[in-house]
matplotlib code that plots the C-alpha trace (Angstrom):
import matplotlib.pyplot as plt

x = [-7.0, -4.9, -3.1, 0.1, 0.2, 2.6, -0.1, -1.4, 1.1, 2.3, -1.6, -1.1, 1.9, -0.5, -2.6, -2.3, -5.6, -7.0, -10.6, -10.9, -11.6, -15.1, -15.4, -19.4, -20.1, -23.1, -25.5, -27.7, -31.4, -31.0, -29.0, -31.4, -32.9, -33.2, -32.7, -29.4, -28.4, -25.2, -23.4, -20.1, -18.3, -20.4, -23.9, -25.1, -27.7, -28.8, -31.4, -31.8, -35.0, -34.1, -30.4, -28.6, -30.3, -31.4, -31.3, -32.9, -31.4, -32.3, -31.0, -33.8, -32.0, -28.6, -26.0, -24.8, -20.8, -19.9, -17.2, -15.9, -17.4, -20.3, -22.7, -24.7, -24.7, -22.4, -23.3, -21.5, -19.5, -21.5, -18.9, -20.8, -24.7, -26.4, -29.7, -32.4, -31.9, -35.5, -36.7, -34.8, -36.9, -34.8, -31.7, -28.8, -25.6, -22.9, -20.9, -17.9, -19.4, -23.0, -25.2, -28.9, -31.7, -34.4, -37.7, -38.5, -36.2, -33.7, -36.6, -36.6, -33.4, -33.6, -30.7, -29.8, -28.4, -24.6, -23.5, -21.3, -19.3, -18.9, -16.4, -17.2, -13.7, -14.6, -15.0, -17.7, -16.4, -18.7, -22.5, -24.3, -28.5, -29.1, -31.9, -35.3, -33.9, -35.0, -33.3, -30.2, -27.2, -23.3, -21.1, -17.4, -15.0, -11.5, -9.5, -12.0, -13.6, -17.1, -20.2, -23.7, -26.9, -30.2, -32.5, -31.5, -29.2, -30.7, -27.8, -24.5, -22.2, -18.5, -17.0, -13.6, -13.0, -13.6, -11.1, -8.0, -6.3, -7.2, -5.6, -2.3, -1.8, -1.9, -5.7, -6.1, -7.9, -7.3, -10.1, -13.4, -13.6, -16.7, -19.6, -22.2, -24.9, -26.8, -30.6, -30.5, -28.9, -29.2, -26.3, -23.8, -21.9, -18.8, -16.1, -13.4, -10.2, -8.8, -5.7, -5.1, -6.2, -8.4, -11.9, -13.2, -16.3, -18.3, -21.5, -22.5, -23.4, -19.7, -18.9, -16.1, -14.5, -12.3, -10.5, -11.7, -10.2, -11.2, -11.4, -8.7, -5.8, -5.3, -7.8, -11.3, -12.9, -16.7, -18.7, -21.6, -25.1, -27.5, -30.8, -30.6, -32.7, -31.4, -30.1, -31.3, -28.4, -24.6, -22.2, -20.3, -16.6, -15.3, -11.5, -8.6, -11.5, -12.6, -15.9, -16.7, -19.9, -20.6, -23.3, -21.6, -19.0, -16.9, -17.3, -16.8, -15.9, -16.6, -16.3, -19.4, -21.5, -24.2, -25.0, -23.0, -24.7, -25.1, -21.8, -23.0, -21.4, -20.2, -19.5, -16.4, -17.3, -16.7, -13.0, -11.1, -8.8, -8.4, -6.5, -3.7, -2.9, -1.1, 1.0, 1.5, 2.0, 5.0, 6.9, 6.3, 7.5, 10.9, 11.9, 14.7, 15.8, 15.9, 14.1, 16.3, 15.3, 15.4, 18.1, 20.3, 18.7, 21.3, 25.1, 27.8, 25.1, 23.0, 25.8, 26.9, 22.8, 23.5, 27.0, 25.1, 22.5, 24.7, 27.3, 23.8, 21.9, 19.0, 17.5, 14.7, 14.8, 11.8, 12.5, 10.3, 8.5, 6.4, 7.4, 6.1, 6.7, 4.4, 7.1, 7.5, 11.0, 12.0, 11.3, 8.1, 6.3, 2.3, 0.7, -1.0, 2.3, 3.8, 1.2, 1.7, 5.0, 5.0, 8.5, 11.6, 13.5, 16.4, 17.1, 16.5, 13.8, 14.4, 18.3, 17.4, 15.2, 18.4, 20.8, 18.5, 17.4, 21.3, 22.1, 19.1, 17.4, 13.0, 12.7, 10.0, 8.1, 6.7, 4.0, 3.2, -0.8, -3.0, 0.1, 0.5, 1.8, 1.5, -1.1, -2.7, -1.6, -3.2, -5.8, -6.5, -6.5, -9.9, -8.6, -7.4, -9.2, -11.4, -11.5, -15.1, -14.7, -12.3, -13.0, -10.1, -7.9, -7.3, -4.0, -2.5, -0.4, 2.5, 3.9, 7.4, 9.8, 13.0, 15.5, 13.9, 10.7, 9.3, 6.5, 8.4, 5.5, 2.8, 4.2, 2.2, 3.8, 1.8, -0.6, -3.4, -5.8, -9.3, -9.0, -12.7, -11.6, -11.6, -9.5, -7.2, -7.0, -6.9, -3.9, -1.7, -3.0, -1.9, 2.0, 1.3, 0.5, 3.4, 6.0, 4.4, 5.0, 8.6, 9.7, 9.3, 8.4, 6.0, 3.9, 3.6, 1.2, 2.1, 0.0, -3.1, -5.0, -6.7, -5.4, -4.8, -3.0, -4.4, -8.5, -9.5, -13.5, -13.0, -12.3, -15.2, -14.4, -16.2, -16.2, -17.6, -20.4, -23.6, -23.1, -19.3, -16.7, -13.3, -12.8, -14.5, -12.8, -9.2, -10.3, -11.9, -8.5, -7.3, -9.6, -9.2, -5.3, -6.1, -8.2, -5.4, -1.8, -1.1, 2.2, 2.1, 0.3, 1.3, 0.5, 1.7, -0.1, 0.0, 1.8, -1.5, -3.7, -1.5, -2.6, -5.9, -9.2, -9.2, -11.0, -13.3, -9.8, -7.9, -9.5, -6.7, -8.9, -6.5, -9.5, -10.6, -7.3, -5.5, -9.0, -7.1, -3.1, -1.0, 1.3, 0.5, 3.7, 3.0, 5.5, 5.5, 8.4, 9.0, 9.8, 6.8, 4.1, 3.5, 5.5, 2.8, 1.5, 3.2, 5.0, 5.7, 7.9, 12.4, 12.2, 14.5, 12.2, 9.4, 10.6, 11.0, 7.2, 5.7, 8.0, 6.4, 3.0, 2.7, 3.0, 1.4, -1.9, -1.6, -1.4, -4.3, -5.9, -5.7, -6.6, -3.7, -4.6, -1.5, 2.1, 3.1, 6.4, 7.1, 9.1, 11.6, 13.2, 16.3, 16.6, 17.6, 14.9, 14.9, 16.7, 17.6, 19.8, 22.2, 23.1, 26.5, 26.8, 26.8, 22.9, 21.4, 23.0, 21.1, 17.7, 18.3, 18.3, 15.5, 13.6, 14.3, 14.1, 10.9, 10.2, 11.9, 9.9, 7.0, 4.5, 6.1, 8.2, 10.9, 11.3, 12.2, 14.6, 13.7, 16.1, 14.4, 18.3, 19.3, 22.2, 21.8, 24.6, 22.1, 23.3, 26.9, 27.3, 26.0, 22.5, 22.2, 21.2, 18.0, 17.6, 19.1, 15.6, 17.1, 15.1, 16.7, 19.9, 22.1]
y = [1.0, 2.7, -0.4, 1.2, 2.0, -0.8, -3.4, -2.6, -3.0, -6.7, -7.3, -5.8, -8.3, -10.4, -8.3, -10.5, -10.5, -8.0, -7.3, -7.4, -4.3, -5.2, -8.2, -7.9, -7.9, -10.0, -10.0, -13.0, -12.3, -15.8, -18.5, -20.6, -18.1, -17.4, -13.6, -11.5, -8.4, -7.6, -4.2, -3.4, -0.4, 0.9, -0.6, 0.2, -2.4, -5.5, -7.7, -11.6, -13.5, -16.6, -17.1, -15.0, -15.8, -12.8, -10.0, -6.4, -2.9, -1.5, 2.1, 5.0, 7.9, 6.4, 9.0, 9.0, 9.7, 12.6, 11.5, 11.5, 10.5, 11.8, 9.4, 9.2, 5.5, 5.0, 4.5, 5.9, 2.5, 1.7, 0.6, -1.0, -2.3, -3.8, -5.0, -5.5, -9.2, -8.6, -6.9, -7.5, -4.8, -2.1, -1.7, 0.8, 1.7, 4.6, 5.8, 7.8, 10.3, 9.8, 7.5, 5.9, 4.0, 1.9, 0.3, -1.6, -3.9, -1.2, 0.0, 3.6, 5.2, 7.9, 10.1, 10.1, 13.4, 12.5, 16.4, 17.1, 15.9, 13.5, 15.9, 16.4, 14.9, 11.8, 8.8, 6.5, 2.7, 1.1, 1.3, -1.7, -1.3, -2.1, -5.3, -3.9, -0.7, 1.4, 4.6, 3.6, 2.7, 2.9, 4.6, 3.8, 6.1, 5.4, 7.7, 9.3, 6.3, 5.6, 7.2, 6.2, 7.8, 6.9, 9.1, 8.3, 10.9, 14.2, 13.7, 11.8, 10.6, 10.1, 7.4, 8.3, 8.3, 4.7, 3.8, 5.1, 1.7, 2.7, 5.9, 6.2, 10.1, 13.6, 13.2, 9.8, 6.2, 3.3, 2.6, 1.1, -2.2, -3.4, -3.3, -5.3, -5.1, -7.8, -8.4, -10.7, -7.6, -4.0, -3.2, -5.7, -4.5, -5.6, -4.1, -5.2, -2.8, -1.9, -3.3, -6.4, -4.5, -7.2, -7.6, -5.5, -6.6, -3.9, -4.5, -1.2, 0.4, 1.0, 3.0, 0.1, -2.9, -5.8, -7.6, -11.2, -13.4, -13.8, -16.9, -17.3, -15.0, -11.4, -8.6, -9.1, -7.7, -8.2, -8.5, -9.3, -10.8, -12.9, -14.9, -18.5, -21.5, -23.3, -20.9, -17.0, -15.2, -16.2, -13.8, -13.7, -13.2, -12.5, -12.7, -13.6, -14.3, -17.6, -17.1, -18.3, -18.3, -18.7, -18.7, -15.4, -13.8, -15.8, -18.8, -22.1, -20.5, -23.3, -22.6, -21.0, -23.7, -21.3, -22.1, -20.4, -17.2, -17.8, -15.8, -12.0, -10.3, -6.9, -4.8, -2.5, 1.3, 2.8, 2.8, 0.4, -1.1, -5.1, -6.4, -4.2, -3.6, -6.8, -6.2, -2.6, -4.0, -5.9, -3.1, -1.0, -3.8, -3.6, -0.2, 1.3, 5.1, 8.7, 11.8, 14.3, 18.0, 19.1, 21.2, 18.0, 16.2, 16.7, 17.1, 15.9, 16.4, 13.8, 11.4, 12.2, 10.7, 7.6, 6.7, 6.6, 4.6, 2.2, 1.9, 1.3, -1.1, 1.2, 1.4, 4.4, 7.5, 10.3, 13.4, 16.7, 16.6, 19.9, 21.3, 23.0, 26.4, 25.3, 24.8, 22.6, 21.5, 19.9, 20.5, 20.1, 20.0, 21.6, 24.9, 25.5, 25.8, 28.1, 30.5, 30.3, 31.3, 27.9, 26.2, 26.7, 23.9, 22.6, 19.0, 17.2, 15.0, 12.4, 12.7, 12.2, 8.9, 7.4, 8.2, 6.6, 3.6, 3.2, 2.7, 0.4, 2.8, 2.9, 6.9, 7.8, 11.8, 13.7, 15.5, 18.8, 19.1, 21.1, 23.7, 25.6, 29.3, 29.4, 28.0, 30.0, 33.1, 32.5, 34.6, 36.9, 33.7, 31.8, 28.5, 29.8, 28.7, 31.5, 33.5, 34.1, 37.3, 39.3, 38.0, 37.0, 34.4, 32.4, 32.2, 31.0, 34.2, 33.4, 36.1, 36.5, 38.2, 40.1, 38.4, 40.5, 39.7, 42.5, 41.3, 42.3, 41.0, 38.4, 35.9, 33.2, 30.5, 27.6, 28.6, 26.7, 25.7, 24.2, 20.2, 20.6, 22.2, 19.9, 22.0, 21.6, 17.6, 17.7, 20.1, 17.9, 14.3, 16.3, 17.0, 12.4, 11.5, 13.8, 11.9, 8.5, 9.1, 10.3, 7.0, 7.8, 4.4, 5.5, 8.9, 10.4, 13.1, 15.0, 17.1, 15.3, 16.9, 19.8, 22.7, 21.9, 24.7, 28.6, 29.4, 27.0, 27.6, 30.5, 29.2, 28.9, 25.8, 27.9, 24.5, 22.4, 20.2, 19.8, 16.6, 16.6, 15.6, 16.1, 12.5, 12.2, 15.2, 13.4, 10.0, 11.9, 13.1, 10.0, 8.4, 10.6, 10.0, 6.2, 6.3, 8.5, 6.8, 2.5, 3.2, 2.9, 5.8, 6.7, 9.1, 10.5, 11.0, 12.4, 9.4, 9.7, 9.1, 6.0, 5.0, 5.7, 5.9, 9.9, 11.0, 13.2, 15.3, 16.3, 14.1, 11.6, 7.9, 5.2, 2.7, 4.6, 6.3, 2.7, 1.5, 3.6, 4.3, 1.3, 2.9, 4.6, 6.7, 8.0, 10.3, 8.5, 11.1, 10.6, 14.4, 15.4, 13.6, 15.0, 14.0, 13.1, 10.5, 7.2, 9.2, 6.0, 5.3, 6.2, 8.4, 6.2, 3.2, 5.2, 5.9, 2.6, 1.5, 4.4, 2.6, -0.9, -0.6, 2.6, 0.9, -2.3, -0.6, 1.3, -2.5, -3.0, -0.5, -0.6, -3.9, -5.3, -3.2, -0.7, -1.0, 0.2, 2.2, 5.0, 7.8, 7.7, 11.0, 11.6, 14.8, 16.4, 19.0, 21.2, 19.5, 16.7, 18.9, 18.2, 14.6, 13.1, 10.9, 8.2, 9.3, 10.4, 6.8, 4.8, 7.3, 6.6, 3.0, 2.5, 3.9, 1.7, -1.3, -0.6, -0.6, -3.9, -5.6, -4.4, -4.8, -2.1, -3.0, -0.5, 3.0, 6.3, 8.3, 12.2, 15.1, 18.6, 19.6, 16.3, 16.1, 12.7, 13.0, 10.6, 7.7, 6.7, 3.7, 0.5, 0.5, -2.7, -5.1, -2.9, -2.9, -6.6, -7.7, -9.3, -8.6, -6.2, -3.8, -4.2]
z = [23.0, 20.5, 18.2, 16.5, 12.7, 12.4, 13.1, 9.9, 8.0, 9.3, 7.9, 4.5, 4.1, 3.3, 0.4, -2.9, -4.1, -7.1, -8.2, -11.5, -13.6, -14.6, -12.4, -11.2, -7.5, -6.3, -3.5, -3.6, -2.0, 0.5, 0.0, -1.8, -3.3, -7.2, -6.6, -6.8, -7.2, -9.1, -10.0, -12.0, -13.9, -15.8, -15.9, -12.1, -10.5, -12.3, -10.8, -11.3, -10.2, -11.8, -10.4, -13.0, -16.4, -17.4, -15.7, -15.7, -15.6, -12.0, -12.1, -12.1, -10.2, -10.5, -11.8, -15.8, -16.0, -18.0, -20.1, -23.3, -26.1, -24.1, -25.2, -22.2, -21.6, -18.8, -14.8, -12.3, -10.9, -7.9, -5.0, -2.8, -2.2, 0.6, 1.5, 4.0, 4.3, 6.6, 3.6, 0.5, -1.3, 1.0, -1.1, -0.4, -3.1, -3.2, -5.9, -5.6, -3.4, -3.6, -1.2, -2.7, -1.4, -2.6, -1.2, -4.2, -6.0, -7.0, -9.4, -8.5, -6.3, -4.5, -3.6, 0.6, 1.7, 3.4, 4.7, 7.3, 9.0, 6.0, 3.8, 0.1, -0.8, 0.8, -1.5, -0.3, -0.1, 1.9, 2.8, 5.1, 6.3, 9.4, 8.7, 10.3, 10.9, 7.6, 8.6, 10.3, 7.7, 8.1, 5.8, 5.3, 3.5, 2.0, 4.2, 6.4, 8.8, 9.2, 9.9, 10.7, 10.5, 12.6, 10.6, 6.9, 6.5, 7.5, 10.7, 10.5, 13.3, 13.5, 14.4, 14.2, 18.1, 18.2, 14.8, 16.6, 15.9, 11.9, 12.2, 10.2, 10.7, 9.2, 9.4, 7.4, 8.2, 7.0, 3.8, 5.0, 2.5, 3.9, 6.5, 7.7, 10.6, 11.7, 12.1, 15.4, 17.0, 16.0, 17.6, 16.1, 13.4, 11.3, 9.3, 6.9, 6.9, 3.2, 2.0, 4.6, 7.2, 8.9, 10.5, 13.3, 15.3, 17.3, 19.4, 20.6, 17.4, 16.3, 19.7, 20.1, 18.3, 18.7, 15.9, 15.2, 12.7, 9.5, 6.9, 4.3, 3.0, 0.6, 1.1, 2.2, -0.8, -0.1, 3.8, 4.3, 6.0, 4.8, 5.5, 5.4, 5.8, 8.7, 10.6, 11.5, 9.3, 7.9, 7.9, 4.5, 3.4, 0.0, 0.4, -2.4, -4.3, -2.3, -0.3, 3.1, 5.5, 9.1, 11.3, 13.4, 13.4, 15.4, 13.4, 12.0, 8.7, 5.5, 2.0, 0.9, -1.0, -2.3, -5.8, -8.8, -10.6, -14.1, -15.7, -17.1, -19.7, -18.9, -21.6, -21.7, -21.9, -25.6, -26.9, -24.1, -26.0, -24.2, -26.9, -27.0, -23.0, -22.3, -25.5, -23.9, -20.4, -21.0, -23.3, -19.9, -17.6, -15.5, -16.9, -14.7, -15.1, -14.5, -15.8, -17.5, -18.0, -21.4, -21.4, -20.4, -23.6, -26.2, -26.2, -23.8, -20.9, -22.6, -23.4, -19.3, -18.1, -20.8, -19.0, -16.0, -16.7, -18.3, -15.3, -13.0, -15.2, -16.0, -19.0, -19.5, -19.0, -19.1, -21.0, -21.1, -24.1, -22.9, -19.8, -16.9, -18.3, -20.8, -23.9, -26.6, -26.1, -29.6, -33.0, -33.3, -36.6, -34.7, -35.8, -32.1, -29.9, -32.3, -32.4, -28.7, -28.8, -27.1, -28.7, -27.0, -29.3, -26.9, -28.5, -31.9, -31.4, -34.1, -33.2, -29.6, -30.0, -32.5, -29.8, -26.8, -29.1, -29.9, -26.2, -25.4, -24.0, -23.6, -24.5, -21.9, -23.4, -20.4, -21.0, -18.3, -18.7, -16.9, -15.1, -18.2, -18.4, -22.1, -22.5, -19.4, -20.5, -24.5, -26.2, -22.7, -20.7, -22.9, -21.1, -18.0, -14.9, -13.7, -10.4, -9.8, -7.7, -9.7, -13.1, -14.1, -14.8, -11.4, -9.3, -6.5, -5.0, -2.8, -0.5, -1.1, 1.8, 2.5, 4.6, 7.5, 7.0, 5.3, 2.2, -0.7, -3.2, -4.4, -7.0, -8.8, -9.4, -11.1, -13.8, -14.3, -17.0, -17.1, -16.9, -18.4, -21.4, -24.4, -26.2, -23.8, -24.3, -27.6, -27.7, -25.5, -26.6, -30.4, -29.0, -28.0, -31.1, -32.5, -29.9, -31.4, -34.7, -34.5, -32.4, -28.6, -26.9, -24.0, -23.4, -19.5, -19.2, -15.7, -13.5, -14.7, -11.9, -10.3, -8.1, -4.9, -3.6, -2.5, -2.0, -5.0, -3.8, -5.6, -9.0, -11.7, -14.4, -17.4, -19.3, -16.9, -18.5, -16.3, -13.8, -15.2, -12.0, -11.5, -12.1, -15.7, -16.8, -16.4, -17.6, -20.7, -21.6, -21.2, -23.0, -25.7, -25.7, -25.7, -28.9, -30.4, -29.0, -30.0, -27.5, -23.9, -22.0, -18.4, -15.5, -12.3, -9.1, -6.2, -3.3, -1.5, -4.4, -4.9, -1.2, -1.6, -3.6, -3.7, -6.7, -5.2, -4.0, -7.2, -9.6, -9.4, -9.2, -10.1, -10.3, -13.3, -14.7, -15.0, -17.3, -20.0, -19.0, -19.0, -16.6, -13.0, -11.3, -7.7, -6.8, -2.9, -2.4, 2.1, 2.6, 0.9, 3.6, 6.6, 8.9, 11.7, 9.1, 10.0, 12.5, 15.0, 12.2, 12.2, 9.2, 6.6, 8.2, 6.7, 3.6, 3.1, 4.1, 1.9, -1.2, -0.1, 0.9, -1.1, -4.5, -3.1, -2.5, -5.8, -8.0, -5.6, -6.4, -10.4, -10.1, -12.2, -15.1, -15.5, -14.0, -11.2, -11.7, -9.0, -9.1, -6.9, -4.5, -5.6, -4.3, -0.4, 0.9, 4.0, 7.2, 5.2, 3.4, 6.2, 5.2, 4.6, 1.8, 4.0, 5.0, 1.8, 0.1, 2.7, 2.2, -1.4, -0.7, 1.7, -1.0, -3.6, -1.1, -0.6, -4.7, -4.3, -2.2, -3.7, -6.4, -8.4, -11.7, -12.2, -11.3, -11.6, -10.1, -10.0, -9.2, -10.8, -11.5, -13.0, -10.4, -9.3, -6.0, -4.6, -6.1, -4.4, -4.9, -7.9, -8.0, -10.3, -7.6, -8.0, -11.4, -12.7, -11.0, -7.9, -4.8, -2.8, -2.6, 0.7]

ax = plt.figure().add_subplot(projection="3d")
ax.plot(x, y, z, "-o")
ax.set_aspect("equal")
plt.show()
């Protein structure tokens, strides 16, 4: 039976429980036992024999990242690990999009094949052996469902017909958390829902389930089976970081008395900067503004966007610093943009940061990355991305029509350059460090991501390093910026990488972006999902619930390492074009109740034109930090 999209949500009321950013994640052997298995960012497998004394590195044929410094000493995060509690020597992980097994201790891994219909794209949250069973494992995903395999991988299954009650539209599932099958019965299996979701119970293999209840309150963070000495096997629950046991599924639940594993250090990867990010954190927190295009930076059309935020208790606003076209915008002192012809000077910088310091005002420099004509366009197109078949620099044509239909011509209107390109980072964490010096208070690099638009399997990244992913190319420009920049560093994403854990997609991971920005902005604009996702949903309902649960799953999902601060649509598009005041004041609201009620702190209103007709009436209920608007 199909549950409605809604009964998700009434769970994920409850979500109030964060993993820490290198918080380890163990599997003991048994109960009693002296042997665990633990994994974390960064070092992959450890193994314990004598309850977490020492441990050894277990992580032959586990993937290196490919990331700046490039050192070669960091593991891909492992997400996930479970073991033959029949045969603890049977040991399965996955990484981001990558699935291993062991048969000996986690001594030597070997590399599982997970083809179709598991989608490259997919990022692998959840793995669970089935005890006995060596070649039949489930596989969860964080938007895509399960899958299981009865022949170690060479064939996967599908289990999306029987997650209809996980399905939240446009062709996305609620995340996978965590699964579990049991050795009594082969066919018994359990899964914890993402974000609140709850815990599903199937006993056919995953062909159906039924919600049972589960132990305690938040997110269940870690599921799964174990040994034990009086009974046959315990079913164990990790959730708001208490755990609990039972002897099934069903029950009694009691706080898990299994003895503590000795603490382990984990070290933080090369240049994370712990000291600094709570110092960071709070200049960040409960910033309330707009973003204002350049060319409204200076003058009476500047002193117009201060009035405002005055009259509406907002205090920030985001300013293009470099812009989509790929120019300089102030008076910039660098050698590289110039010789670009790169600098379009449309404010004083220095007279800009007086004037917003002057008024109170947190001076916010946006940063346009990746979509850059200039840069695109420079020396024949040497950081361009590349078009395999033609040769030449890559682009995504878009037909353009007479009124009667007629094509009129191709035009290109997003130009891209490689994200692998360490030129490239170094050119735009240079404009950072520029905006730091002369006084701006935060730095926002924008389309920190990959194309997603036109045939993008026909673009070749010419400075791709070997094993290099989408996702270690972004964080390596970010953790280049955070060696260079002392100020607060923040990016933007995409609203559904802010719902989910979609690295493998455009590159956007939050888990491993927010390890090095202290800010995270999803643009969770309503008119810009499909409308078949949450589509049960009265559209300003809807835009309210994307606000809420939006930017509560995003603080889950960075783990309480970077603020939350969403931009905000401030804007009309297509149908909604035809709204009265009335209409587009109440969208506007709904929006920023959702913020509200949220995990967010502050926001940002966006209009491309920097015509805010949105805002009708006093928005300070929103912004004085009271909870709610109407």
């Amino acid at each position: 039976m199909r549950r409605s999209a809604l009964f998700l949500f009434v769970a994920l009321s409850f979500c109030n429980s964060f993993r820490a950013v290198a918080s380890p994640l163990y599997r003991p052997v048994g109960p009693r036992g002296r042997g665990v298995y633990a994994v974390a960012p960064g070092i992959g497998v450890r193994y314990s024999d004598d309850g977490g004394v020492t441990w050894s590195d277990r992580n032959d044929g586990l993937p290196l990242k490919v990331v700046y410094p490039f050192d070669g000493r960091e593991l891909r995060d492992v997400n996930s690990l479970s073991l033959d509690h029949r045969d603890p020597r049977r040991v399965a992980v996955v990484t981001d999009s990558a699935l291993f097994i062991s048969d000996d201790f986690g001594r030597e891994w070997r590399r599982a094949p997970t083809d179709e219909p598991v989608k490259p794209v997919d990022v692998f949250t959840a793995v669970a052996i089935v005890p006995g069973r060596p070649d039949v494992l489930y596989l969860g995903t964080s938007f895509n469902g399960l899958f299981r395999t009865d022949d170690g991988g060479d064939v996967w299954l599908s289990l999306e017909e029987s997650l209809s009650f996980l399905y939240l539209g446009a062709g996305f599932y609620e995340e996978i958390r965590a699964v579990a099958a049991s050795a009594l019965n082969p066919r018994l299996v359990v899964l914890a829902a993402g974000f609140g979701g709850g815990m599903f119970l199937s006993d056919d293999e995953g062909e159906s389930w039924r919600p049972i209840d589960a132990p305690g309150k938040g997110s269940i963070e870690e599921l799964y089976f174990r040994s034990a000495a009086d009974v046959d096997e315990e079913l164990v629950v990790v959730r708001g970081g208490e755990a609990y046991a039972a002897p099934s599924p069903a029950g009694p639940w009691r706080i898990d008395e299994t003895p503590e594993v000795a603490p382990m250090t984990v070290e933080r990867p090369s240049g994370f900067d712990a000291a600094g990010r709570a110092e960071r954190k709070r200049a960040a927190e409960n910033r309330y503004g707009i973003y204002v295009n350049a060319a409204f930076a200076s003058g009476d059309r500047l002193e117009a966007h201060l009035d405002l935020l005055e009259t509406h208790g907002m205090n920030s606003m985001v300013v293009d610093m470099k812009d989509d076209a790929g120019y300089i915008t102030y008076d910039t002192d660098l050698d590289l943009p110039r010789k670009m012809d790169a600098v379009r000077e449309r404010f004083s910088l220095d007279a800009l940061v007086k004037r917003a310091h002057d008024a109170g005002v947190y001076l916010i420099g946006r940063i346009v990355v990746f979509q850059d004509p200039r840069l695109y366009r420079f020396r024949d197109g040497a950081y361009a991305v590349w078009d395999g078949a033609s040769e030449a620099p890559w682009g995504n044509l878009i037909p353009v029509r007479s009124a009667d239909g007629e094509l009129v011509r191709h035009e290109q209107r997003e130009f891209w350059v490689d994200p692998y390109a360490e030129d490239v980072w170094r050119y735009n964490v240079a404009v950072a460090e520029e905006l730091e010096r002369r006084g701006v208070d935060e730095i926002q690099f924008d389309y920190v991501r990959f194309p997603s638009d036109g045939d993008t399997s026909a673009i070749v990244y010419r400075f791709r390093r070997e094993g290099m992913t989408k996702s270690d190319a972004l964080e390596s420009l970010l953790r280049l910026a955070r060696e260079a920049v002392d100020i607060p560093i923040g990016v933007d994403v995409f609203g559904f990488n802010g719902w989910y854990r979609m690295g493998n997609w455009i590159g956007q991971s939050l888990p491993i972006l927010s390890r090095w920005v202290d800010v995270v902005s999803p643009m969770f604009y309503p008119s810009h999902y499909p409308r078949s996702f949450l589509e049960e949903l009265a559209y300003f309902y809807r835009a309210e619930v994307i606000y809420k649960f939006g930017a509560d799953r995003a603080a889950e999902l960075v783990g309480g390492a970077a603020v939350i601060r969403p931009y905000v649509q401030a804007f009309l598009i297509g149908a909604e074009r035809r709204y009265e005041e009335a209409e587009y004041d109440e969208y506007l609201r709904r929006q920023l109740d959702g913020v509200a009620e949220s995990k967010a702190s502050g926001f940002t209103l966006w209009n491309a034109s920097n015509v805010y007709y949105m805002i009708v009436s006093p928005l300070t209920s929103y912004t004085s930090g009271e909870e709610g608007g109407r």
